[in-house]
N, CA and C atoms as an extended XYZ file, in Angstrom:
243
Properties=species:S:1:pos:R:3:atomname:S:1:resname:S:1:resid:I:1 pbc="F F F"
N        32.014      -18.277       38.959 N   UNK     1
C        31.482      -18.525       37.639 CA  UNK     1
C        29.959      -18.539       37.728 C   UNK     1
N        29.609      -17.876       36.985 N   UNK     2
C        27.706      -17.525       36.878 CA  UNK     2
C        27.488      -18.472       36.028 C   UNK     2
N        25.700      -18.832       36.472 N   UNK     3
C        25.097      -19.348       35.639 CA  UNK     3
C        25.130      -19.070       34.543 C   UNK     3
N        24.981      -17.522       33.989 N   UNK     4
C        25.080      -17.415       32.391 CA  UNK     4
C        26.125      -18.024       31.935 C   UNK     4
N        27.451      -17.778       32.547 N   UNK     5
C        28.768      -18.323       32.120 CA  UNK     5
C        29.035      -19.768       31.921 C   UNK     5
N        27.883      -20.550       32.142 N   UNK     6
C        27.998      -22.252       31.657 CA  UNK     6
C        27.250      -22.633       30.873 C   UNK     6
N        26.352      -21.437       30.029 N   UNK     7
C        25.476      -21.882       29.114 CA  UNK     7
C        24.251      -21.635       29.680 C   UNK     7
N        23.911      -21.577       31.066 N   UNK     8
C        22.291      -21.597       31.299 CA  UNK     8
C        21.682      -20.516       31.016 C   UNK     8
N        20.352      -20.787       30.640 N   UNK     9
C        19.719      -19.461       30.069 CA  UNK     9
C        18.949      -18.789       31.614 C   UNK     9
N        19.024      -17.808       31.414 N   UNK    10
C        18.503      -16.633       32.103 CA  UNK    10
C        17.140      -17.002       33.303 C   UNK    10
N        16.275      -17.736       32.156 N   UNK    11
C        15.199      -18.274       32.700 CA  UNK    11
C        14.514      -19.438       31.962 C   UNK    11
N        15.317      -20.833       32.988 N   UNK    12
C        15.243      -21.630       32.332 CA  UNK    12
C        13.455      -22.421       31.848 C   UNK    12
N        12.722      -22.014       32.893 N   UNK    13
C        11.457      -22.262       32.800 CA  UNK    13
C        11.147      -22.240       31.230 C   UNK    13
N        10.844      -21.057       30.668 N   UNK    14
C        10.878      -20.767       29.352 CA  UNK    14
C        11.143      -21.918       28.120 C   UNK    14
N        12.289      -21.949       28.242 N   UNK    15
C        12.533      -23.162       27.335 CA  UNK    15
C        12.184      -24.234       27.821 C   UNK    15
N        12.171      -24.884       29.067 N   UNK    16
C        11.460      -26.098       29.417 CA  UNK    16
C        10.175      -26.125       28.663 C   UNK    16
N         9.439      -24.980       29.303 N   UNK    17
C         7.812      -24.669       28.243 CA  UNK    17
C         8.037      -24.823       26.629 C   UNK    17
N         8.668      -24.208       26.003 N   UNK    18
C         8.778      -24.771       24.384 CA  UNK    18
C         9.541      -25.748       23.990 C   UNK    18
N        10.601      -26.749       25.232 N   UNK    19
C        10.521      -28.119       24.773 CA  UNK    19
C         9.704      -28.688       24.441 C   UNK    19
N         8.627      -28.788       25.662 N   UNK    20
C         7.409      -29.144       25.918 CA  UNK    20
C         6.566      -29.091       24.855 C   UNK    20
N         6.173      -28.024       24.084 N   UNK    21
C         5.051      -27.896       23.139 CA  UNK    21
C         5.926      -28.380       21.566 C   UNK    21
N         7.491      -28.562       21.657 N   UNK    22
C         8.108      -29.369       20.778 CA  UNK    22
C         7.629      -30.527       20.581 C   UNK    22
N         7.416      -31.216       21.782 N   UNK    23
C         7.613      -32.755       22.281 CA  UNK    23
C         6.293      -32.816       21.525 C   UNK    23
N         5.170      -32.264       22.248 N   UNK    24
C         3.734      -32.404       22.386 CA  UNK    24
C         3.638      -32.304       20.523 C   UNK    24
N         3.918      -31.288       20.200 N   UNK    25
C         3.793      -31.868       18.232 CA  UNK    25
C         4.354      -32.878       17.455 C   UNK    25
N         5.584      -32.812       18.120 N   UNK    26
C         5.757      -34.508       17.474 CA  UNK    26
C         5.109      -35.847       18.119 C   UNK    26
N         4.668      -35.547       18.960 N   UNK    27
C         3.798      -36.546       19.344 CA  UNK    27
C         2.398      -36.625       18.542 C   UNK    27
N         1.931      -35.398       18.876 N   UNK    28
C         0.262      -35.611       17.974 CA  UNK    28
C         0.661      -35.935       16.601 C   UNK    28
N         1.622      -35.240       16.157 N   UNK    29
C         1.554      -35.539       14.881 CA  UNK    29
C         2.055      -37.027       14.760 C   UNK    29
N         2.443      -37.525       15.038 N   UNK    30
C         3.173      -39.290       15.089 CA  UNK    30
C         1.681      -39.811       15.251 C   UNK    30
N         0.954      -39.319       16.137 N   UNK    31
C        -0.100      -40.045       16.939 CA  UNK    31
C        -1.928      -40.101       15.490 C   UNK    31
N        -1.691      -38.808       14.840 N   UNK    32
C        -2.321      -38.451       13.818 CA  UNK    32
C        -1.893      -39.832       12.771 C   UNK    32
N        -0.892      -39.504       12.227 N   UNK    33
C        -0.445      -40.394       11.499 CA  UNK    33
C        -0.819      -42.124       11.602 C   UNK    33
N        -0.376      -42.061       13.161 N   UNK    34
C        -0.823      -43.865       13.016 CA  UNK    34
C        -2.287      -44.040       13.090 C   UNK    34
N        -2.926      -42.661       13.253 N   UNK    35
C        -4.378      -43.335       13.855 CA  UNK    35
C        -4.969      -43.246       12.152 C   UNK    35
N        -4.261      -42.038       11.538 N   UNK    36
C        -5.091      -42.058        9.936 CA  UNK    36
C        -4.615      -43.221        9.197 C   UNK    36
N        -3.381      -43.710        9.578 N   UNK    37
C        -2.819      -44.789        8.389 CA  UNK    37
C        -2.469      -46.050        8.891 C   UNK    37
N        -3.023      -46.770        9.578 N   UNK    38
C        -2.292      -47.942       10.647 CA  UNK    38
C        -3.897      -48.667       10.755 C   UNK    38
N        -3.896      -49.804       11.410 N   UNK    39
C        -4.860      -50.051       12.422 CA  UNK    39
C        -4.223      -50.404       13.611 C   UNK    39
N        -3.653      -49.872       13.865 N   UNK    40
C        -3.156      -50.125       15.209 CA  UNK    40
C        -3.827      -49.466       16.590 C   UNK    40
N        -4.221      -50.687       17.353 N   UNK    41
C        -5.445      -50.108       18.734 CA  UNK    41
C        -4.637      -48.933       19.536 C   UNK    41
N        -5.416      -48.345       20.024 N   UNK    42
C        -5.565      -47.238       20.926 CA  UNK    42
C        -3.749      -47.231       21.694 C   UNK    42
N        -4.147      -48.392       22.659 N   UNK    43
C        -3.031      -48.741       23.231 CA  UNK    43
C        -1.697      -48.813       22.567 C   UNK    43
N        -1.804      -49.266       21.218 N   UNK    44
C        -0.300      -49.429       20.548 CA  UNK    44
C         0.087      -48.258       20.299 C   UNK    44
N        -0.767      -46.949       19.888 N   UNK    45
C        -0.725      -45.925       19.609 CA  UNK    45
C        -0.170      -45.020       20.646 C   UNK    45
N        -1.082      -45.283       21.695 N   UNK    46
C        -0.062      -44.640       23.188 CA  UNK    46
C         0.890      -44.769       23.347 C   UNK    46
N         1.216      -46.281       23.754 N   UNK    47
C         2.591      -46.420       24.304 CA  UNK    47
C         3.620      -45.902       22.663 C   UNK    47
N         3.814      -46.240       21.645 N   UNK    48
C         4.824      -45.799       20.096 CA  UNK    48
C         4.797      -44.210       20.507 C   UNK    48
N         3.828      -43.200       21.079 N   UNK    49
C         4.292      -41.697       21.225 CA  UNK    49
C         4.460      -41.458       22.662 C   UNK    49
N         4.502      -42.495       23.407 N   UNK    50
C         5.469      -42.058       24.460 CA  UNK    50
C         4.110      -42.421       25.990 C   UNK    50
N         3.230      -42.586       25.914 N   UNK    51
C         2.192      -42.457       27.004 CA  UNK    51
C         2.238      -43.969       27.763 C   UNK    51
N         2.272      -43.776       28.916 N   UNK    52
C         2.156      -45.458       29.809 CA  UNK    52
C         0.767      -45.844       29.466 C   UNK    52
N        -0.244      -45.025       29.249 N   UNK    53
C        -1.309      -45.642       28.912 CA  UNK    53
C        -2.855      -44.663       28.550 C   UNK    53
N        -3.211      -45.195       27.760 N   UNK    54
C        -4.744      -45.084       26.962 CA  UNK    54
C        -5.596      -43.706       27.517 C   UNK    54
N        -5.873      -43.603       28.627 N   UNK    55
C        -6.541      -42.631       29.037 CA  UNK    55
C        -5.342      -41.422       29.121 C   UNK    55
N        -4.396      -41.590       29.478 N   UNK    56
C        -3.628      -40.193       29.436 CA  UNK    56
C        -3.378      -39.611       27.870 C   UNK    56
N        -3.124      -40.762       27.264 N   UNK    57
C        -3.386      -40.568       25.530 CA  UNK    57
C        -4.566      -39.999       25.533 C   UNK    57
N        -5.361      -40.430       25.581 N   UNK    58
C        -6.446      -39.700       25.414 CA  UNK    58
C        -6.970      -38.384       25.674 C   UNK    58
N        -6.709      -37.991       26.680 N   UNK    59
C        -6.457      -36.776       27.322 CA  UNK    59
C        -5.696      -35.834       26.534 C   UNK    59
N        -4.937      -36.433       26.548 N   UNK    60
C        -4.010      -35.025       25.666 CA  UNK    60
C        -3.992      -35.244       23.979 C   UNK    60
N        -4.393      -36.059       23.383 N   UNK    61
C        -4.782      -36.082       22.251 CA  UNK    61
C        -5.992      -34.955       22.090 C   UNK    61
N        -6.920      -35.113       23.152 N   UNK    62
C        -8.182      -34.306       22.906 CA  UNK    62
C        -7.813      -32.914       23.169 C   UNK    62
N        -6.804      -32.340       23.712 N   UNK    63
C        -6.522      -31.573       24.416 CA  UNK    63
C        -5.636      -30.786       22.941 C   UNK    63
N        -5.305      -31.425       22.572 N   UNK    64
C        -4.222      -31.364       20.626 CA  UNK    64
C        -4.776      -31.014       19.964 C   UNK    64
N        -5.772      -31.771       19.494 N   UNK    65
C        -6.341      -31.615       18.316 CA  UNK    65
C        -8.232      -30.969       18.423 C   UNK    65
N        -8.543      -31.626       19.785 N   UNK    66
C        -9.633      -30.721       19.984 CA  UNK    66
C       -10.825      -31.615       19.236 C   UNK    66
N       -10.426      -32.922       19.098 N   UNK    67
C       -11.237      -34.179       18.361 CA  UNK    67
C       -10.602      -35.217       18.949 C   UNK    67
N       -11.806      -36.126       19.221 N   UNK    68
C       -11.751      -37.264       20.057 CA  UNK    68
C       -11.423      -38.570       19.152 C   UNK    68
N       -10.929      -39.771       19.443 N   UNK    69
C        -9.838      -40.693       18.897 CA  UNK    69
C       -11.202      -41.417       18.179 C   UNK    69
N       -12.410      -41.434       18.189 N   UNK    70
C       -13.034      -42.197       17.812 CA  UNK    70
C       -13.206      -41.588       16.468 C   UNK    70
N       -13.054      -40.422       15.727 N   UNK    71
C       -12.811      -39.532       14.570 CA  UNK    71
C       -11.860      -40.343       14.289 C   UNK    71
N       -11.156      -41.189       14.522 N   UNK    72
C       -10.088      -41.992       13.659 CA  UNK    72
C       -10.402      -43.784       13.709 C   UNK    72
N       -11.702      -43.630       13.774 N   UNK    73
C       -11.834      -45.436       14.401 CA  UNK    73
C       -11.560      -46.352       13.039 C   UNK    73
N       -11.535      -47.205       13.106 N   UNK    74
C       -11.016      -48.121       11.881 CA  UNK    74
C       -12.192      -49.349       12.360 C   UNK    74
N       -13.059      -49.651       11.974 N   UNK    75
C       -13.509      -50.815       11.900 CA  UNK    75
C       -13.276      -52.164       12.871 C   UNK    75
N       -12.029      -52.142       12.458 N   UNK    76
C       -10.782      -53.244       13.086 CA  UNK    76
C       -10.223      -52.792       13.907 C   UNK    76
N       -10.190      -51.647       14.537 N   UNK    77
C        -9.363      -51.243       15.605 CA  UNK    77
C        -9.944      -51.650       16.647 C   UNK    77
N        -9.612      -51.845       17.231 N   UNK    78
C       -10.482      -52.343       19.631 CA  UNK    78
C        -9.438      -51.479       20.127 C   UNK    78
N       -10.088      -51.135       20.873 N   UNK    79
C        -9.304      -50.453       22.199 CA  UNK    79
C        -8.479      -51.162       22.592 C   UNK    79
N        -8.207      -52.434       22.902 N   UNK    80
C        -7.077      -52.849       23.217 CA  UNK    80
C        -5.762      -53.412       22.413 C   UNK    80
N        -6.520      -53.601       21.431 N   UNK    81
C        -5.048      -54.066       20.025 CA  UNK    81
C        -3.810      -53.344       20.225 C   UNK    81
């Protein structure tokens, strides 16, 4: 019995890669959302879309949208809230 014959695709790499850029939009976009409509700090924001922590958020937020988290600062927000 072949791999094709259990469902696996051809080359699974591929779709791993457009899980991936699945994942990665519902994340920014979740991550957009709380930073435009929330005050919720940096950190709360990371960990709710999935990140162990702040600088890797950060990273790939900038890496998303191509604008840095302080374009969403709130007054009331701290980095650590």
């Amino acid at each position: 019995m072949g791999a094709r014959s259990l469902g696996i695709p051809a080359h699974p790499a591929k779709h791993v890669g457009k899980c991936r850029k699945v994942v990665d939009r519902m994340r920014r976009s979740l991550a957009t959302e709380l930073l435009e409509n929330t005050h919720m700090g940096i950190e709360q924001v990371a960990a709710r879309v999935g990140f162990a922590d702040a600088t890797s958020f950060r990273k790939a937020f900038k890496k998303w949208t191509n604008r840095s988290l302080s374009d969403f600062s709130h007054p009331e927000r701290s980095e650590r809230s």
